[in-house]
C-alpha positions as CSV (number, residue, x, y, z in Angstrom):
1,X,-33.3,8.2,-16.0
2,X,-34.9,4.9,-17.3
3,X,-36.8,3.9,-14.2
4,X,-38.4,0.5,-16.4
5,X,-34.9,-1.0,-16.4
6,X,-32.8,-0.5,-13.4
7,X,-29.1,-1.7,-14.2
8,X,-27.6,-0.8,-10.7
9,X,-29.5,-3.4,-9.0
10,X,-27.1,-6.4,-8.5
11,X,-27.1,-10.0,-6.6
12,X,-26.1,-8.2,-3.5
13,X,-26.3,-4.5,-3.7
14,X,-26.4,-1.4,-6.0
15,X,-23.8,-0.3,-8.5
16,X,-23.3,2.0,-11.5
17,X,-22.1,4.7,-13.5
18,X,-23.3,7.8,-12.2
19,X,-25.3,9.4,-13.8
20,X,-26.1,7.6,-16.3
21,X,-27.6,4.4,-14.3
22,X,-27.5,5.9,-10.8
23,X,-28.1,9.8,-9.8
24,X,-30.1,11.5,-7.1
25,X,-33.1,11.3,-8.5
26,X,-33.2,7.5,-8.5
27,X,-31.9,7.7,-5.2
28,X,-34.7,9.5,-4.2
29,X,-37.1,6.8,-4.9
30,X,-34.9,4.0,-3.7
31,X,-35.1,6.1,-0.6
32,X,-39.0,5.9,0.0
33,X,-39.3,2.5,-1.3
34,X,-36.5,1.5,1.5
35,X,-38.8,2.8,3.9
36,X,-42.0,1.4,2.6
37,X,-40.8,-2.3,2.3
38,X,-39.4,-2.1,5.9
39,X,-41.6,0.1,7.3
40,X,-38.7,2.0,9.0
41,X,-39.0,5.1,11.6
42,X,-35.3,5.7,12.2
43,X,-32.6,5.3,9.2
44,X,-28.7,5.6,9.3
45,X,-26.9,7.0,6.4
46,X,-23.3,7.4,5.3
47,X,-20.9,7.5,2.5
48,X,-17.3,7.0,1.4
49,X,-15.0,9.1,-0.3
50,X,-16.8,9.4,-4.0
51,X,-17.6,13.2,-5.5
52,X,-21.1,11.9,-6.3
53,X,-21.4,11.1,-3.1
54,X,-22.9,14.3,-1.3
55,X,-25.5,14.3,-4.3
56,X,-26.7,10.8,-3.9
57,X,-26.9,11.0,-0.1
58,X,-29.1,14.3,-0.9
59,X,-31.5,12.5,-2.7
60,X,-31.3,9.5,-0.8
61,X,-32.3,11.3,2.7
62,X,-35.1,13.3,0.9
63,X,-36.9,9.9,-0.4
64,X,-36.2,8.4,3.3
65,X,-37.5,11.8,4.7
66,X,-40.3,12.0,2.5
67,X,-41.4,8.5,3.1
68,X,-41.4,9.2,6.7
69,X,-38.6,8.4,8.5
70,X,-36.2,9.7,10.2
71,X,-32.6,10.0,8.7
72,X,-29.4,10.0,11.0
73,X,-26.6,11.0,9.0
74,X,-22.7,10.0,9.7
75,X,-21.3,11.3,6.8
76,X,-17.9,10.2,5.4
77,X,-17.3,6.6,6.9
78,X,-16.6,3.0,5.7
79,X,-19.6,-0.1,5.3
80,X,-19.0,-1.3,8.6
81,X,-19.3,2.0,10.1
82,X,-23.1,1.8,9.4
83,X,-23.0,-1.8,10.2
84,X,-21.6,-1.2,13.4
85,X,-24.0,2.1,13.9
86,X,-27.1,0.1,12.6
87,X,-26.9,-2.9,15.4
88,X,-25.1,-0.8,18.3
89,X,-27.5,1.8,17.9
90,X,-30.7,0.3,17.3
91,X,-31.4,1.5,13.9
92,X,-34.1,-0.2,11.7
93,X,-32.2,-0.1,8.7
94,X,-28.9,1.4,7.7
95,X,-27.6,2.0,4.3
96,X,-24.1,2.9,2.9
97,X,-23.6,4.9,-0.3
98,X,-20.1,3.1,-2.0
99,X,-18.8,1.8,-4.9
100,X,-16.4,-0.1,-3.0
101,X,-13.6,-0.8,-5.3
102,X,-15.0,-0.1,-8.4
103,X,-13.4,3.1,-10.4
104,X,-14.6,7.0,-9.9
105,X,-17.0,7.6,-11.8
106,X,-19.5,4.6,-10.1
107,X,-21.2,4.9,-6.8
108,X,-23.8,2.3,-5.2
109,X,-25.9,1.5,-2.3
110,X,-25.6,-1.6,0.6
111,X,-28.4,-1.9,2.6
112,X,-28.9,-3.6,6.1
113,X,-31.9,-3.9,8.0
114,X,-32.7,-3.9,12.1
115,X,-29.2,-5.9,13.5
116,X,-27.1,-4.9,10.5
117,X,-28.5,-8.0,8.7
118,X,-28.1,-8.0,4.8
119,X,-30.5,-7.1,2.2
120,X,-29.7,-8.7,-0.9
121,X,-31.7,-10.0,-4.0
122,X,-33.4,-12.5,-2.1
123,X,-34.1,-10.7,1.2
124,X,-35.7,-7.3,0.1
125,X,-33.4,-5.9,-2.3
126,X,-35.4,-6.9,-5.6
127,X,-38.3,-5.8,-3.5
128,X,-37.0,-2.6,-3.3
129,X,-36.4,-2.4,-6.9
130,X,-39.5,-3.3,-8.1
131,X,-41.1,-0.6,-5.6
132,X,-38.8,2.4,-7.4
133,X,-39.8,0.7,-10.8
134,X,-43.7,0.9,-10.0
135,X,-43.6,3.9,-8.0
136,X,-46.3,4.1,-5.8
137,X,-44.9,4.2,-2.9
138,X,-46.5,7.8,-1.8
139,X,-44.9,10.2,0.2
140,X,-45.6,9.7,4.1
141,X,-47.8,12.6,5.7
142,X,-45.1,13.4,7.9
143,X,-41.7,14.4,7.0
144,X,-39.0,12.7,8.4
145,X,-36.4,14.3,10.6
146,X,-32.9,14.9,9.7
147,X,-30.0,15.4,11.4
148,X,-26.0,14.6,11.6
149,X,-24.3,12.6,14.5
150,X,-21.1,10.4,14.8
151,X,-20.9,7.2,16.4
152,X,-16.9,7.2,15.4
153,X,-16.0,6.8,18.8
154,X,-18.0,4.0,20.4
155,X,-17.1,2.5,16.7
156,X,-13.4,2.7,17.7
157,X,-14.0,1.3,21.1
158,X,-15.3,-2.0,19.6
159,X,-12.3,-2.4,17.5
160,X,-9.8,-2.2,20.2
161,X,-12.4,-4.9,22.4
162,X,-10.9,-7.6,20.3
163,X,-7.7,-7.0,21.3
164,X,-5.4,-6.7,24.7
165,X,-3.3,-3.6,24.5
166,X,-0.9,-4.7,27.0
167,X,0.1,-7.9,24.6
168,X,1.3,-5.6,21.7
169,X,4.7,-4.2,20.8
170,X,6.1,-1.4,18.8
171,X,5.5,-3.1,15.2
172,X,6.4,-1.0,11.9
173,X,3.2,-0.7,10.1
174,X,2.6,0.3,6.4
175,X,-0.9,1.6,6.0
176,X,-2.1,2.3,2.4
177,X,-5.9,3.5,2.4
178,X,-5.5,4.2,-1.4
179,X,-7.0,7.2,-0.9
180,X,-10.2,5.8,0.4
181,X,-12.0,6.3,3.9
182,X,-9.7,3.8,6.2
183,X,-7.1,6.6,6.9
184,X,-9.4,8.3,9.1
185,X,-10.0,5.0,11.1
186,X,-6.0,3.9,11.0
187,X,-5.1,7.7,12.5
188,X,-8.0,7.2,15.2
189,X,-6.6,3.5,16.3
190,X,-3.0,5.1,16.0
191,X,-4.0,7.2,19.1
192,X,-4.5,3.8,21.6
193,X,-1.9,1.5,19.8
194,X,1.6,1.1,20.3
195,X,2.4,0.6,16.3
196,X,4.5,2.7,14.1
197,X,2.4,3.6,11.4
198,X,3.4,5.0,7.8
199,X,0.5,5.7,6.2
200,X,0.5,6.3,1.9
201,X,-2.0,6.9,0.0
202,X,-4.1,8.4,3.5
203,X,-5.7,11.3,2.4
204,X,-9.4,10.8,1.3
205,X,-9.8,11.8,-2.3
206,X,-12.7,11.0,-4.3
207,X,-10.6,11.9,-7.2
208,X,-8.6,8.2,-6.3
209,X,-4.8,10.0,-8.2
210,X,-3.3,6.5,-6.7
211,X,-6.1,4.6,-9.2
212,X,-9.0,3.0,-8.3
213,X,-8.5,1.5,-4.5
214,X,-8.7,-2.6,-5.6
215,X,-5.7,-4.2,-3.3
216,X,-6.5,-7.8,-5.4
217,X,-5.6,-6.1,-8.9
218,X,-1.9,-6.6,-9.3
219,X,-0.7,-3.5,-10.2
220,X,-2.0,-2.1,-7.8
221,X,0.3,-3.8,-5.1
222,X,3.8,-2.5,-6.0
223,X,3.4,0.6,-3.8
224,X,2.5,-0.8,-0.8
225,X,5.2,-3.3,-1.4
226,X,7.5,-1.1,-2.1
227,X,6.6,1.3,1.1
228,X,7.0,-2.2,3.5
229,X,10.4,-2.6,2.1
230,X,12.1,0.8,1.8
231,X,10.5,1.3,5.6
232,X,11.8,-1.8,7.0
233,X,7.8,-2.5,8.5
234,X,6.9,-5.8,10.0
235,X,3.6,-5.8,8.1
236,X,2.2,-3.7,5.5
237,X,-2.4,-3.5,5.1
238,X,-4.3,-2.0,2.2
239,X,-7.9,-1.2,1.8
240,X,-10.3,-1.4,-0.6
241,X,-12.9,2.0,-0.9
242,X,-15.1,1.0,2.0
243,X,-12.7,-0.8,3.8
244,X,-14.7,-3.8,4.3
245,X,-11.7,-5.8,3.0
246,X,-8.3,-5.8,4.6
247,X,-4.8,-6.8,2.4
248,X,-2.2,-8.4,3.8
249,X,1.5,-7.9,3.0
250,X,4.7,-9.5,5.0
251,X,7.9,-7.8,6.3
252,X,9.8,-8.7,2.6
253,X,6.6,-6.9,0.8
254,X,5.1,-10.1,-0.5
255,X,1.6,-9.9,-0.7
256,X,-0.3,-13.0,1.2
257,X,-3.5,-14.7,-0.4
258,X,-6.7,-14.2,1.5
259,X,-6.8,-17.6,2.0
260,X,-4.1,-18.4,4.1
261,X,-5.7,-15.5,6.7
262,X,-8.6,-17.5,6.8
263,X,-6.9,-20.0,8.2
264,X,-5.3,-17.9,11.1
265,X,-7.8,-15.8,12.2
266,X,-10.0,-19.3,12.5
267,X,-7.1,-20.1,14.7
268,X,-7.2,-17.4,16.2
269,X,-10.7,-17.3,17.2
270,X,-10.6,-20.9,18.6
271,X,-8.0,-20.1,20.7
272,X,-11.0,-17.7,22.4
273,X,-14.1,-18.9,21.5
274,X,-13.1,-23.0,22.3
275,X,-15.0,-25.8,20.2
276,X,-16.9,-22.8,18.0
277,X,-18.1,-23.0,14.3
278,X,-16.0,-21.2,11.4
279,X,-18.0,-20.8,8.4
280,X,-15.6,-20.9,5.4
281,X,-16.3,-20.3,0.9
282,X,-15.8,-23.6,-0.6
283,X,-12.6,-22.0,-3.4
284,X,-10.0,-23.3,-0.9
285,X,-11.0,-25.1,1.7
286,X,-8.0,-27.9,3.2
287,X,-6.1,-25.5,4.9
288,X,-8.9,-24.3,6.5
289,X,-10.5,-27.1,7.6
290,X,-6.8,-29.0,9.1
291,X,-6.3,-26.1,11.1
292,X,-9.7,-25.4,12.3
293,X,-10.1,-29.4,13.4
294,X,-6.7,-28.9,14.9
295,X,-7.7,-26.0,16.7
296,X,-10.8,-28.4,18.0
297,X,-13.3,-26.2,16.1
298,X,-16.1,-27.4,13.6
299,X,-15.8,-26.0,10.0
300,X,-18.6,-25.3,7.7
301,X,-18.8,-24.6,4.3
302,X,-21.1,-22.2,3.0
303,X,-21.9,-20.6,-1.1
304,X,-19.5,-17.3,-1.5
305,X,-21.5,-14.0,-0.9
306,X,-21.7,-11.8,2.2
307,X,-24.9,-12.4,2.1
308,X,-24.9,-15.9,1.7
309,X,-21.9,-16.1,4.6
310,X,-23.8,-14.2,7.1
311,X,-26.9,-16.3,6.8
312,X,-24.8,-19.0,7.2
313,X,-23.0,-18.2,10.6
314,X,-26.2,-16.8,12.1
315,X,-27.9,-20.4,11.7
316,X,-24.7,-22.1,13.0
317,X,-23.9,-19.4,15.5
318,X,-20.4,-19.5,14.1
319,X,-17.6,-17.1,15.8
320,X,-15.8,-16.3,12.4
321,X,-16.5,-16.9,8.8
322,X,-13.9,-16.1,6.0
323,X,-13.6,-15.4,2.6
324,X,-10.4,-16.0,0.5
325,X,-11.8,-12.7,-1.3
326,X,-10.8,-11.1,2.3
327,X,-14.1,-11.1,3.5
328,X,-13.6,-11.4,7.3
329,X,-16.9,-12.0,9.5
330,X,-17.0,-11.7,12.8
331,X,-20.2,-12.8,15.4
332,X,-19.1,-9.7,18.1
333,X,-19.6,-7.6,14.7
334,X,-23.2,-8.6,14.4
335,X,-21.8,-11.2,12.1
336,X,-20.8,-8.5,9.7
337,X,-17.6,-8.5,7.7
338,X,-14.6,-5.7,8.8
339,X,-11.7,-4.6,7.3
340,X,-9.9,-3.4,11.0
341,X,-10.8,-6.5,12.9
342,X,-8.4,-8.8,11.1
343,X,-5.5,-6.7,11.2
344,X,-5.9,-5.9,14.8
345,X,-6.1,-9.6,15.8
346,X,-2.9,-10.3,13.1
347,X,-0.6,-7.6,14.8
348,X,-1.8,-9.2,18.1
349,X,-0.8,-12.3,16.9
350,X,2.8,-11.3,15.7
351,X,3.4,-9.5,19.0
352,X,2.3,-12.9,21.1
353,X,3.7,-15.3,19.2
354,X,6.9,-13.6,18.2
355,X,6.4,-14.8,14.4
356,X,6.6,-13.1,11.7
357,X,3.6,-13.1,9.3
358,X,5.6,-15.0,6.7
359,X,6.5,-17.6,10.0
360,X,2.8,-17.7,10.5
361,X,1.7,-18.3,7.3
362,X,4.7,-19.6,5.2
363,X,4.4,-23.4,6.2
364,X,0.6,-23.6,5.5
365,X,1.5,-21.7,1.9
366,X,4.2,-24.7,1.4
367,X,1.5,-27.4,2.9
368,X,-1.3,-26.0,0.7
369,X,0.1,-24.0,-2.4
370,X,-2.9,-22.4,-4.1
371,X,-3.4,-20.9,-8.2
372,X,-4.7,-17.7,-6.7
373,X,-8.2,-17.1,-8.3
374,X,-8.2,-17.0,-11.9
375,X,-10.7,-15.5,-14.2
376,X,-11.8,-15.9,-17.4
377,X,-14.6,-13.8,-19.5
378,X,-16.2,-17.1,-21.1
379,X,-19.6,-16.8,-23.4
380,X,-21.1,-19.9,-21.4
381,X,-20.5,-20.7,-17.9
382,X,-22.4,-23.7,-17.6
383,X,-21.1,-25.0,-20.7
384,X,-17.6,-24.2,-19.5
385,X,-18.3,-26.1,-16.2
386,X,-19.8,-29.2,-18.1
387,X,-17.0,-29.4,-19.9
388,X,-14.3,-29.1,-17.3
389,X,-16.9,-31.9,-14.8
390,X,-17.3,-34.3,-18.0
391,X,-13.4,-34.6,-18.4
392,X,-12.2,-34.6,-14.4
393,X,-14.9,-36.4,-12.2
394,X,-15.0,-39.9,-13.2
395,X,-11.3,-40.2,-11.0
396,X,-12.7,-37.3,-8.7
397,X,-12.8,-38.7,-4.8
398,X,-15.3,-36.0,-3.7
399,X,-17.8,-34.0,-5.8
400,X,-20.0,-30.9,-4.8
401,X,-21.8,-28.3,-6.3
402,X,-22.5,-26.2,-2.9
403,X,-21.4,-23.2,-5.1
404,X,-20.1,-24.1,-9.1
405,X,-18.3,-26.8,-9.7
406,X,-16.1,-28.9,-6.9
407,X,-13.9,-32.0,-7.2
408,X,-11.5,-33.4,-4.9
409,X,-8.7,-35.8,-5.7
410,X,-6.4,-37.5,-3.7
411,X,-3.4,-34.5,-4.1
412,X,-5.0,-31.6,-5.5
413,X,-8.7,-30.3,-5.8
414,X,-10.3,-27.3,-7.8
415,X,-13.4,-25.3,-7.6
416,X,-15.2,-23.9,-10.6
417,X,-18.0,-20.8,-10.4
418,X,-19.7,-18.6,-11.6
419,X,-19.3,-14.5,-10.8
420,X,-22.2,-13.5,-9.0
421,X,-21.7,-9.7,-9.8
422,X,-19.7,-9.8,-13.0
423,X,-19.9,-11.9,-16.0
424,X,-16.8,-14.1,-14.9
425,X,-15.7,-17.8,-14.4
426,X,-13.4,-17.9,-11.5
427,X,-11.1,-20.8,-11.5
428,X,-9.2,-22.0,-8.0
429,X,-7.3,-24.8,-7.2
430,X,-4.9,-26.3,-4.6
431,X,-2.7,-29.0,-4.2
432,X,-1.5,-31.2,-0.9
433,X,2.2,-29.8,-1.0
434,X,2.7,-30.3,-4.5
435,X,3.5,-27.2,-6.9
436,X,4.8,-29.0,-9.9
437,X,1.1,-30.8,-9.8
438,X,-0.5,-27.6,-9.0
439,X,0.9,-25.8,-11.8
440,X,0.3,-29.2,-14.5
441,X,-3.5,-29.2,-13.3
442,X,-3.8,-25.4,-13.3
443,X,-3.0,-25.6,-16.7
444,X,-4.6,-28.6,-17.9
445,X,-8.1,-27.2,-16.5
446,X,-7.5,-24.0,-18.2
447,X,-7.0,-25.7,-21.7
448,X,-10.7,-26.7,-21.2
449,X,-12.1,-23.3,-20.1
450,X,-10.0,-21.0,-22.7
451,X,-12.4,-23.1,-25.0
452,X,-15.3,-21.1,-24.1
453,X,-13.9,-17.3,-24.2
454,X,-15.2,-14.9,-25.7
């Protein structure tokens, strides 16, 4: 392993091929220098479904041991399992060993400190890499204690604080875990709710023989569609690895951009939390910001990144912030993103309202029709941005660069930016009501960019 050059490091946690730029070796070290640059006594640890797992964790837990703290272990779990163990427990750090979405053979690290709060490139995490790259961080006179425990339980009793029992009905639920670690959550909520579940794709399996568990990739939604439909369900939910992100499809199998559940779980939260702040990604944003001004709320918009969004609602005190990436954040979480919360607070929603999710979220999708976020592999992103700002702005209403490239018009706006973890220009745009428009801008923007790939 090439400790001088540390590939796995990214913007807001670590990923890569094992074992070629992550193994338990490294793990080791990023272990002690965890410690060292928060001078941690008590450490949770867990993992998801990944065969490297087990050996990373190893190594991991002896460099925590070894630079003297003591390692609680939860084993297999999702992100916001140590999320939820790290503030509810009183941890001073926690740290999940996932991938996430990406395919088999990778594996990865997210770390929080004391209150589940990030640790990204600019709050410790190039710290961190600099101390496994320099090495001196010496092994603490006292070995750390070890040992296993589950927190599963008072885990599951948060989830089911969000909602009220009593409102829900029988609904026909398609869970599809692709193979990740959410089945073992969906079968322990199944035992308090009153939902029909059929669950595909349940059992854990490292091996992913579904493919890799990505709900946004497109082929990878046919099977839970086809499940909602041949099983007549009122909703149908798929996970990502970690299930930190939640899917959304309705009873006819249609899948529902992320976007448009922004919009109802800030709703949803102002119907509870009256006059709060929803902190909101600046891709799509009208929908968002009519209904959460409707809903007498205050929106704000904040740069896309967990990290970036948790910041954010912590300064504002903001009950919910959402991503249309389906990042859902919640300030009863310890402002940490879940991929149970939103469901649970959806099914509620359906069994109150008596809507169907396509009745919930079919007129905003008419009122605010969306590209869907388009990428491109470009050899310049600034250049591509210049380019697209140089031909649009001199008619634009509104222009920002909170995060890339925004510019509003009087029926249709479009936001420009930059990948923060993969070499990507991400292109989305929405229109007021008009899909002939959205489709002629859509394109038109795209002519400009499709200069600049590779």
């Amino acid at each position: 392993m090439d400790y001088s050059s540390l590939s796995c490091f990214k913007a807001y946690d670590i990923r890569g091929r094992v074992p070629d730029e992550l193994d338990a070796s490294l793990a080791l070290r990023i272990g002690r220098a965890f410690v060292s640059e928060l001078a941690a006594k008590e450490v949770v640890v867990g993992r998801d479904v990944r065969n490297s797992g087990p050996e990373i964790v190893a190594g991991l837990t002896q460099g925590l041991r070894e630079g003297g703290a003591n390692v609680t272990d939860i084993g297999l779990c999702g992100s916001e399992e140590i999320y939820h163990a790290t503030f509810s427990q009183g941890f001073d750090g926690g740290i999940m060993v996932t991938a996430s979405h990406n395919p088999a053979e990778y594996n990865g690290m997210k770390f929080v400190r004391s209150g589940a709060a990030p640790i990204s490139g600019a709050t410790g995490l190039f710290s961190i890499r600099d101390r496994v790259i320099d090495d001196k961080d010496q092994c603490h006179q006292r070995l750390g204690l070890y040992r296993q425990a589950s927190y599963q339980q008072e885990y599951i009793h948060h989830l089911l604080s969000y909602v009220d029992v009593n409102n829900l009905k029988p609904l026909r639920i398609v869970a599809d875990p692709g193979n990740g670690s959410a089945g073992l959550i969906v079968a322990e909520l199944a035992k308090h709710l009153p939902f029909q579940f059929t669950i595909i794709n349940g059992e854990p399996d490292g091996n992913f023989p579904h493919g890799v568990p990505n709900p946004l990739l497109p082929e990878k939604r046919e099977a839970t569609s086809r499940a909602v439909r041949e099983n007549g369900a009122d909703i149908g939910l798929a996970w990502d690895g970690d299930f930190d992100r939640c899917f959304f499809y309705d009873a006819e199998g249609a899948f529902i951009e992320g976007y448009y559940l922004v919009g109802l779980l800030a709703q949803t939260m102002l119907a509870r939390h009256a006059g709060a702040k929803i902190v909101h990604d600046p891709r799509l944003i009208w929908n968002t910001q009519e209904l959460v001004q409707g809903g007498g709320g205050e929106s704000v918009e904040s740069t896309t990144g967990h990290a970036f969004i948790k910041e954010r609602m912590r300064a504002e005190d903001a009950v919910y912030g959402g991503e249309m990436s389906a990042h859902h954040y919640f300030r009863d979480f310890s402002y940490c993103d879940s991929g149970m919360i939103p469901w649970l607070l959806i099914a509620e929603l359906i069994c109150t309202s008596n809507l169907s999710l396509a009745q919930l979220v079919g007129p905003r999708i008419a009122a605010y029709p969306c590209s869907g976020e388009i990428n491109r592999r470009v050899r310049d992103s600034k250049a591509a941005m210049a380019a697209v700002q140089e031909h649009f702005s001199s008619h634009a209403v509104v222009e920002k660069m909170i995060d890339g490239l925004s510019l509003e018009f009087p029926s249709w706006r479009l936001n420009l930016r930059a990948s923060n973890t993969e070499s990507l220009l991400r292109l989305n745009i929405e229109s007021r009501g008009n899909v002939p428009l959205l489709q002629k801008k859509t394109t038109q923007v795209l002519a400009i960019v499709d200069t600049f790939v590779n």
